[in-house]
N, C-alpha and C positions, 0 to 999 in steps of 0.2 A: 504494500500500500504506500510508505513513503516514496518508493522508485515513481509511482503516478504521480504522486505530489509533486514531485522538485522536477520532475519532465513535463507537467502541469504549468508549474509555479515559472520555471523555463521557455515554455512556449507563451504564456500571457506575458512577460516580461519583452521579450524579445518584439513580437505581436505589438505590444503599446510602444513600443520605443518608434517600430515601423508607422504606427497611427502618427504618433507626436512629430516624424518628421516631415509630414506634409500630405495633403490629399493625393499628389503627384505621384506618392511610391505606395506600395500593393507587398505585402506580404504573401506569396505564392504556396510556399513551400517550405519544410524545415524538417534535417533529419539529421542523426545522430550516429557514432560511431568509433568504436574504438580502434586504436593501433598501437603498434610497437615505438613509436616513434616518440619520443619526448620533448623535440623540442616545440616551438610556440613561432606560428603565420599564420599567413592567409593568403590568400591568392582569390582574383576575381575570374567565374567565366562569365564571359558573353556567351550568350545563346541567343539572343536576338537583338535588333535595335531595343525594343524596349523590357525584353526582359534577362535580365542575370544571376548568376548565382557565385555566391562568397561561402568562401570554405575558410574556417577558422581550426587551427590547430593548437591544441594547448591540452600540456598536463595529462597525453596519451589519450586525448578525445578528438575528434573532429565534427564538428559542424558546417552544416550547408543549408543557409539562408537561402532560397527562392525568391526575388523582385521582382516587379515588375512597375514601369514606368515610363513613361516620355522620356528620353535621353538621361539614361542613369550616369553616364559615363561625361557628362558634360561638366564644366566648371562652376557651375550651380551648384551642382548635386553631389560635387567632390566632399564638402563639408557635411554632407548628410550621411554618407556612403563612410568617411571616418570616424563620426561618431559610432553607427550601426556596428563597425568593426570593432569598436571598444566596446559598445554595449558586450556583443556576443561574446567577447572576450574574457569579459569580467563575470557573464551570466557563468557561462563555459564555467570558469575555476570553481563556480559552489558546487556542480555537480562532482559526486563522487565518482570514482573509476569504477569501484567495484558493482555499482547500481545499475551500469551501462553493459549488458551483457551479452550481448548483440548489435548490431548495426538496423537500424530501423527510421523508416521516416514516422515523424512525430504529426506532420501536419501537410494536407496534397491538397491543393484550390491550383494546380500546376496545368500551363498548356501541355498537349500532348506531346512539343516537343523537348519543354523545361522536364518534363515525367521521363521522358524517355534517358535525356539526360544525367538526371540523378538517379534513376533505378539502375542505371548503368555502374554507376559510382561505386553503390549500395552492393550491386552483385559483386563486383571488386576488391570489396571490404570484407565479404564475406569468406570470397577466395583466399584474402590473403596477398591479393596482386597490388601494385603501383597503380595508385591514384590517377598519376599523371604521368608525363616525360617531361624532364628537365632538358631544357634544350638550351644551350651557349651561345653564345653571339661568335662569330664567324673569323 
């Protein structure tokens, strides 16, 4: 029952921070997941003009926020989009490792291509595979 609670207390948190930054941005999506890794980022996808997804890492969990909006990625919305990344940041550290025991999305209002996206992620996480590729500048 506490695991609902603080994945509860986690997604309304997260959810109203999205509300308070503007009519403009749309919480889509939000899922959960543990890994090996320990240290603490984030990294932005695009998946559309107006919708993206941020992946937070911290503390051997990962997070992926679902947006959607009118030019997220614009100079606007740069200061919204860094708060969001602290919020989830800081939500991220209350949760415990050991309550997250599985990889799971927490919240789906996602287009069928943001879905496709992160259920991709999710199978990934499950496997055990590389989130992403790091790729070098040239």
């Amino acid at each position: 029952m506490r695991r609902e609670y603080e994945l509860r207390t986690f997604l309304q948190n997260v959810a109203n921070a999205v509300y308070l930054a503007g009519e403009d941005v749309k919480l889509t999506g939000l899922a959960i997941a543990r890994t090996d890794e320990k240290d603490s980022n984030f990294t932005i996808f695009e998946i559309s003009d107006s919708e993206l997804i941020i992946m937070v890492k911290v503390n051997g969990l990962t997070v992926y926020a679902g947006l959607e909006g009118d030019d997220l990625l614009n100079d606007e919305n740069t200061e919204v989009l860094k708060n969001l990344i602290s919020l989830i940041l800081r939500e991220t550290k209350k949760l415990r490792l050991r309550d997250i025991t599985r990889a799971g999305v927490v919240y789906d209002d996602m287009s069928p291509d943001m879905k496709e996206f992160l259920y991709d992620l999710m199978i990934r996480h499950v496997r055990g595979e590389k989130v992403h590729d790091q790729f070098e500048a040239a």
